[in-house]
Structure formats: C-alpha cells, structure tokens
C-alpha positions in Angstrom: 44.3 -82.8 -8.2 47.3 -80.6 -6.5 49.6 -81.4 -9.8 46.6 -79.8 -11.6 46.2 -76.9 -10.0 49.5 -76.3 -9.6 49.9 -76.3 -13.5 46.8 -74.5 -14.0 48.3 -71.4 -11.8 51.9 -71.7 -13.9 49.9 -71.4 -17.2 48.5 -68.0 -15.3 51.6 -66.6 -14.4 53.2 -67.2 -17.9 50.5 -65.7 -19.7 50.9 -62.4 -17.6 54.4 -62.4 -17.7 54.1 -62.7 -21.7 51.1 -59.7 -21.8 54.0 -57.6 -19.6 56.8 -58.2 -21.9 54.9 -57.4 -25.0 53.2 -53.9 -23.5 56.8 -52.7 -22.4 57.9 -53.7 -26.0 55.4 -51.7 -27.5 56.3 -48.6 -25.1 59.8 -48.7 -26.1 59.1 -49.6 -29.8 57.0 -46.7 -29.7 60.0 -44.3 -28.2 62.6 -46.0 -30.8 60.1 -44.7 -33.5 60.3 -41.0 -32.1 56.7 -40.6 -31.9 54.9 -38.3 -28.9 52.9 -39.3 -26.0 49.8 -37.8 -24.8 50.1 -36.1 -21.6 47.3 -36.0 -18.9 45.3 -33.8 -20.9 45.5 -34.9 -23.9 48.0 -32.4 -25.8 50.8 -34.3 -27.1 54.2 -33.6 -25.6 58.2 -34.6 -26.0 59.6 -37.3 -24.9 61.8 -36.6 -21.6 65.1 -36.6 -24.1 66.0 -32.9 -23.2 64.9 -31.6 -26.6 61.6 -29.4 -25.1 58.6 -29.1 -24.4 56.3 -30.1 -28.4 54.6 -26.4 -28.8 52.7 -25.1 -32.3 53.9 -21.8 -33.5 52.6 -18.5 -35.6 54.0 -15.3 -36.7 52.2 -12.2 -35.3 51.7 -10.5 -39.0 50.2 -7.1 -40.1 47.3 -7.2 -42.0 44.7 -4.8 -43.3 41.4 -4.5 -41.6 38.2 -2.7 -41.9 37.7 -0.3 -39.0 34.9 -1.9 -37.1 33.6 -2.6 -33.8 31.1 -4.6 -32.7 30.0 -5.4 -29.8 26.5 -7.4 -27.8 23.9 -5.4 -26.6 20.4 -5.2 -24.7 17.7 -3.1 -25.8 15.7 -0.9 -22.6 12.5 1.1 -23.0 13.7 4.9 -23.8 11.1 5.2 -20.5 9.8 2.7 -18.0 8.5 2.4 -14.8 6.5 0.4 -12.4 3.6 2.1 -11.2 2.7 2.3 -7.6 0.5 3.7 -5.5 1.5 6.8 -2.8 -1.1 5.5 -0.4 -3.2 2.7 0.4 -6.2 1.8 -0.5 -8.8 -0.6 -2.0 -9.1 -0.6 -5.8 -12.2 0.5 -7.1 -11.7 1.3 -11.0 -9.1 0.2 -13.8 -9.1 2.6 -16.7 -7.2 0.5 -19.0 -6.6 -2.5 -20.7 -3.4 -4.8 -20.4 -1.0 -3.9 -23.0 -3.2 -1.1 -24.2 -1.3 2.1 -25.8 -1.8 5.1 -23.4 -1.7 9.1 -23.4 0.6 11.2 -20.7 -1.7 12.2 -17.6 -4.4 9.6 -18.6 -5.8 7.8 -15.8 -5.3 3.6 -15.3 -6.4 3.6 -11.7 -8.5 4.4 -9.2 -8.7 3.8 -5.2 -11.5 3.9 -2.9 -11.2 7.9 -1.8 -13.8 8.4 0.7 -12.4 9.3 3.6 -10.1 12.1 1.7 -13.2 13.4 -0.2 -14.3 14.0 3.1 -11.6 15.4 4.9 -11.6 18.1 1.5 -14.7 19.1 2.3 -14.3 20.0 5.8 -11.1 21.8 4.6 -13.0 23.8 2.4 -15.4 24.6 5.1 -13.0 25.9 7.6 -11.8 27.8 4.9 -14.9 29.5 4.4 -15.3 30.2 7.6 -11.4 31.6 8.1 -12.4 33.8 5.1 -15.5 35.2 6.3 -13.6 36.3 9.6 -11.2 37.9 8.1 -13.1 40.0 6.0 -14.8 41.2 9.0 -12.0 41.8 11.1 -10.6 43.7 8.4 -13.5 46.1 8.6 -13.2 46.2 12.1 -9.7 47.2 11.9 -11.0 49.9 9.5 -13.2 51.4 12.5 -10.3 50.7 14.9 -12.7 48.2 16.7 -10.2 45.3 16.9 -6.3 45.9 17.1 -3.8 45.5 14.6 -2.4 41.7 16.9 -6.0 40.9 15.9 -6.3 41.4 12.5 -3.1 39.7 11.9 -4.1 36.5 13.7 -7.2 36.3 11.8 -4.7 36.8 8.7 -2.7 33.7 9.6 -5.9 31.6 10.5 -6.6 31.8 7.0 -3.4 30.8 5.9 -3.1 27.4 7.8 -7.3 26.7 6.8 -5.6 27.5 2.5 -2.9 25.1 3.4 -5.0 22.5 4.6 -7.0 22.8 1.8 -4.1 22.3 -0.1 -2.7 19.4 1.9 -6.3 17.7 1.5 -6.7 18.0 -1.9 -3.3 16.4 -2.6 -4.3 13.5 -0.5 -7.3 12.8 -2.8 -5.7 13.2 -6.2 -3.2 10.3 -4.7 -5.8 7.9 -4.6 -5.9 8.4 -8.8 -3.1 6.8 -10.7 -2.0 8.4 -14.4 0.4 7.9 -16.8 3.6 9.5 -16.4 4.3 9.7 -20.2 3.2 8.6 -23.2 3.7 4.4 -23.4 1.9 1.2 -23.4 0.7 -0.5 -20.5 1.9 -4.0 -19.2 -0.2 -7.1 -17.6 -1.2 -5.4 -14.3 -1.0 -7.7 -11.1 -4.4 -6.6 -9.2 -8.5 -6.5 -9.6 -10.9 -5.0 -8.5 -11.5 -4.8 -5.1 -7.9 -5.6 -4.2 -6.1 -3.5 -1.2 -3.3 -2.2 -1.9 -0.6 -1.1 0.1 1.8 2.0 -0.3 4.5 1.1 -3.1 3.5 -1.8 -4.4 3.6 -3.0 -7.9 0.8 -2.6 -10.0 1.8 -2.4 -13.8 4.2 -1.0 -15.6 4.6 1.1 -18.0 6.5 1.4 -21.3 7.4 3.9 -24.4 9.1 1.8 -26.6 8.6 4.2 -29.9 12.3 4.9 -29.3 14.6 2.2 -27.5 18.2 2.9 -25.6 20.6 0.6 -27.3 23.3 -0.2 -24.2 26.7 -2.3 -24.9 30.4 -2.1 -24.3 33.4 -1.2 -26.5 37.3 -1.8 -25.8 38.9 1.4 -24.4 40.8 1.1 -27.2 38.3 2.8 -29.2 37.6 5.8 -27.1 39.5 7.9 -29.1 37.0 7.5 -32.2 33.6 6.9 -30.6 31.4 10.4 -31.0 27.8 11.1 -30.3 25.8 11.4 -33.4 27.9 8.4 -34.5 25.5 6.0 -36.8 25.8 2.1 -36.0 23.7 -0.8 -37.5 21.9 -2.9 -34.8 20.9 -6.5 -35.5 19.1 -9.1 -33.6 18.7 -13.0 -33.7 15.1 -12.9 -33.4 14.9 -11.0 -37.0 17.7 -12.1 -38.8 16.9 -10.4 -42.1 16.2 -7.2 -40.4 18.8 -4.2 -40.0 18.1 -1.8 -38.0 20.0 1.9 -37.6 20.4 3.5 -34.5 22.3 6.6 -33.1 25.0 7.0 -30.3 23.7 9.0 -27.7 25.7 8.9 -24.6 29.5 7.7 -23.9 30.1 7.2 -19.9 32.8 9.4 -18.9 34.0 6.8 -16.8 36.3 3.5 -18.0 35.2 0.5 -16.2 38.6 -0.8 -14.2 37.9 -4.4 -14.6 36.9 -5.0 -18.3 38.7 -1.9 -19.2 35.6 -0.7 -21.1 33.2 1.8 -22.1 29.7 2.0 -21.3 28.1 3.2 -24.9 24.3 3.7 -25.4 22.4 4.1 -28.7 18.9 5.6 -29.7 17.1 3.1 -32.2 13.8 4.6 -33.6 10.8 1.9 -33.0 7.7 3.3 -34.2 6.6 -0.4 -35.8 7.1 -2.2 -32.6 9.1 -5.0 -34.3 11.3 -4.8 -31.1 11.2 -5.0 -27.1 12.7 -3.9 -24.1 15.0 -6.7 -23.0 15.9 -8.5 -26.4 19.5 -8.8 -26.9 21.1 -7.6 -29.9 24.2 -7.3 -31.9 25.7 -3.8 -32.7 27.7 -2.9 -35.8 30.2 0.5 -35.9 31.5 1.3 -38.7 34.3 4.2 -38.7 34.8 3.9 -42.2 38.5 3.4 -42.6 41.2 0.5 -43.4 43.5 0.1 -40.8 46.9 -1.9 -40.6 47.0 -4.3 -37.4 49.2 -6.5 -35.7 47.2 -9.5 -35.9 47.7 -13.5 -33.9 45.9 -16.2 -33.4 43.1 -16.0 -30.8 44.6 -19.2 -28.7 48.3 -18.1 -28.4 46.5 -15.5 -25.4 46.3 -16.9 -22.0 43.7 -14.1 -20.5 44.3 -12.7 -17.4 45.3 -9.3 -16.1 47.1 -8.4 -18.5 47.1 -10.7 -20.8 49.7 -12.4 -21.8 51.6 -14.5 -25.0 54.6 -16.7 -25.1 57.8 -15.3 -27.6 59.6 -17.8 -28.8 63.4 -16.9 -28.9 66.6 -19.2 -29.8 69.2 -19.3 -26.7 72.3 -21.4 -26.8 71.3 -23.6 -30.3 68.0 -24.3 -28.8 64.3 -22.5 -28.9 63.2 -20.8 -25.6 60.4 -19.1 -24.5 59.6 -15.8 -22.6 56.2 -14.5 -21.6 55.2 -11.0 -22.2 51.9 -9.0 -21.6 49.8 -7.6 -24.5 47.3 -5.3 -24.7 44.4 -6.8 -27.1 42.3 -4.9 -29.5 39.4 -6.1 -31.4 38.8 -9.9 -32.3 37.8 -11.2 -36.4 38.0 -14.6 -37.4 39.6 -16.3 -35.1 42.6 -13.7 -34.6 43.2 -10.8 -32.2 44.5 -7.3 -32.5 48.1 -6.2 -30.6 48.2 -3.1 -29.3 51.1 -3.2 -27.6 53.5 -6.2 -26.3 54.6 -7.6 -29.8 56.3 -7.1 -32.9 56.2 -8.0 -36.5 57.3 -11.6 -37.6 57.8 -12.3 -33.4 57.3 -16.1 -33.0 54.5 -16.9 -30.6 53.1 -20.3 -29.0 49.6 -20.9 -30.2 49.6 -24.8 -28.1 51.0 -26.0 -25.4 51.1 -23.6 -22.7 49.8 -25.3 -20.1 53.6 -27.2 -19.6 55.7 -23.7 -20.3 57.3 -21.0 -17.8 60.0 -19.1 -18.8 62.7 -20.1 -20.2 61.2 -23.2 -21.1 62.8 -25.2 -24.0 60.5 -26.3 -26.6 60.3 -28.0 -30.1 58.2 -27.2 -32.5 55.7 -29.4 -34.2 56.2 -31.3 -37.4 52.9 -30.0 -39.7 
C-alpha cells in the first residue's frame, strides 16, 4: 500500500513539474515572438527591453469648422414663486383650481379674518371720534377758548387714530392671498379648514408664456457672445421640435473653476409645449468658418490646466514631454487648441497612464 502511494504522489509531482515547464515555455515563446503583454489594466505595453513605453499617436491638424457653440441647458419659469402667507390663520376659501391659468391681483386664497375685521372697526371708530375733536377744538381755538398746545395735541391724536387705521386695514388685506403676476397655478398643499402658519408653502405659481433659457459657454467665446444673439433650443422630450430663443443676459462675471460663462436665453412659450425644469440642448450659431487646431479628444488628460503629451526624438529614440493646453470647443470626437500646441506636433492619444517626462516610448504597429 506504501509503494502505491508513494508512486501515486511521484505521478503528482511530474505532472506539475511538466504543466510548469510548458507555461514558462509559452511565456518565453511568446517574448521570442516580439508580441506585447497586457499590463494591470489592460492597455498593452513593451516588453522591459529598453525600447519604451507602446503609446498610439496623432498629429494635432488644422481643419475647418463651422462657428458653433453648443452647450446643455435648463429651462426656468420667466416668473415663479411659492406663495405664502404673511400671517397665520385658518383657511376659509380657495379661489382657484390646481393648475388653473390666473390674472395679476386675482385672489387664490382666503384666511379666517375675524379678529382683524374687528380691530378695523374700532380703528375707524377712534378715528371718528379723533376727528370730531379736532374739529371742535379748532373752533375753539377760533374763539381763543383753548390754547394753541391744545389744538395741536388734538392735531396729533388724529394722526396716530389715521395711522392705526392704516396699520389695521393692512393687517386684514393680509389674510387675502392674490396673484403676483399673471401665471398658472400649481397643485396647492392645503384645504379648507387647514391652519396655517406664517411662511409656509401653499402653491406656487408660474408664467411660463415666456421661459429663461440658462446654460454655460467656454470663456473662449466671450468675445462673440452679444445680447439679441439668436440660438436654436432643442429638447429630448420633442425631438422633432426646434425651438428659437434669444440671448438676454451674459454674467459679467467668469466662473474660476469651469472657466465659464453664465448665458441666459428668452424662448417664447405661448403653446405650452414646454416646462420649467426640462433640460434642453442649445444651438449658437455665429455664422462663420473658422480654421482650428484640432486633436483627438483622449490624447487630454483634464485637470487644471489640462494637459497633452508631445512626442519629440532625443538621442535616436522618441520621448515625451507634457505641456498644458487651453481647450476650445469639442465635435466628433476631437477638441479645439487654443493655445499649447502646434501644427503637425506629435501627441499620445494611449498610454498615459505609464508616461512622465522624458519617458521613452514606441509607437504602435496599426
């Protein structure tokens, strides 16, 4: 039994030591036949023989472009708000219907207004009364029965009694809710019979006959963006539909981080085919060919700046050198150079993630 196992474990060992030989064999096979291994993540690379780091290249070439932005968008009412009450109350009238199509000053809502119907009247009372005194004090004064100190503080009397007047009658046109503008109502959140508390929500409310258009642009373009200019606005939700809209506002200010400016656009909306919220694409057209610097999108490693690898010879080999490029605007797969690169200037498009400067590389056999 021993001599059997014993020769069952030696069969083992030679059939592992065979699987071994053949696996390194195949490695070096592999080598001898110059072909590439895959690195860690999955991008094939050179073989440690001192020839460089396997890159693919293309040549940053001019080309001749329509002038056109575009940009993504979101569409906003051109005026919203939430309505909410000034004072609190219990609710005992809604004047409209959800989503219902409203006038400016007409009135949605109504709280319980007892108490400051009541404190109008006795304003208007004392009022009365302040007024009756003074108008005979005043002929008093004219038959120098009372002095002029007198006549004065029956003036003033009546000044506090018109302002509380005033003050009251303010109080109770609170407890009424109207439309700030012209616009359609939303779904409203209360009943009936519901208390409400100062400032909060009860609907809002929208004009959506014209919509604000906001998006970004490059700074690149700041030079030929102009209010009046017309753009074409387009949205996934109606993709037969074009729609033209106006700029209406540039922001004066560049946003540092995306190096952008804030753009908004007037689109007139009188059908109602589109809402506050949707996103959209825009469409400027400046009218012109242009000749650009043009690469391919994935020779940019994005950062702050950006930046591209040159490829250069040094010393009967290729090298590479980074630089940082300013981008312009993106079409089929390629990206404007502002600034950073040259005509015909050699730039890695894979392979970056093994480069530095002064790297050596080797290009890849198409």
């Amino acid at each position: 039994m021993k001599t059997k196992k014993r020769h069952h474990n030696g069969v083992v060992l030679l059939a592992l030591a065979g699987l071994v030989t053949l696996g390194g064999g195949g490695y070096w096979l592999h080598r001898a036949d110059g072909q590439d291994l895959p690195d860690a993540n999955g991008l094939a690379t050179t073989p440690d023989d001192g020839e460089g780091v396997l890159v693919e290249t293309a040549r940053a070439t001019k080309t001749q472009l329509s002038d056109v932005a575009t940009a993504v968008g979101t569409l906003k009412s051109n005026e919203s708000v939430v309505l909410r009450p000034e004072a609190s109350g219990r609710i005992n009238r809604i004047a409209f219907q959800d989503g219902e199509r409203v006038k400016k000053g007409a009135l949605l809502l109504t709280l319980d207004a007892g108490i400051q119907a009541a404190e109008l009247q006795q304003a208007e009372a004392n009022l009365a009364l302040a007024r009756a005194n003074q108008s005979r004090n005043e002929d008093l004064f004219r038959k120098k029965f009372i002095s002029p100190q007198a006549l004065d503080n029956t003036r003033a009397a009546l000044r506090v009694q018109e302002a509380a007047v005033t003050l009251a009658r303010a109080r109770l046109d609170k407890m009424q809710i109207r439309a700030p503008f012209d616009g359609v109502v939303g779904i409203r959140n209360v009943s009936v019979g519901d208390y409400v508390r100062e400032g909060e929500d009860l609907v809002n409310l929208e004009d959506t006959t014209t919509l604000k258009v906001d998006f970004r642009l490059p700074e690149a373009y700041l030079n030929r963006l102009k209010v009046g200019a017309r753009l074409e606005v387009m949205s996934d939700a109606l993709p037969d539909a074009r729609f033209s809209a106006s700029m209406s506002a540039l922001d004066p200010l560049v946003d540092v981080g995306g190096r952008s400016i804030s753009c908004r656009a007037l689109l007139p909306n009188e059908e109602g085919r589109l809402h506050p919220g949707m996103f959209v694409r825009v469409r400027l057209d400046f009218g012109t060919n242009v000749e650009v610097l043009m690469i391919p999108e994935e020779a940019v490693m994005m950062g702050s700046p950006p930046l591209v690898f040159r490829v250069a010879p040094q010393d009967r080999k290729l090298t590479v050198r980074s630089a940082p490029v300013r981008l312009g605007q993106h079409r089929a797969g390629q990206v404007e150079i502002l600034e950073g690169l040259e005509e015909n200037v050699e730039v890695v498009i894979s392979g970056h993630l093994k480069l530095q400067d002064g790297a050596t590389i080797k290009r890849r056999e198409s």
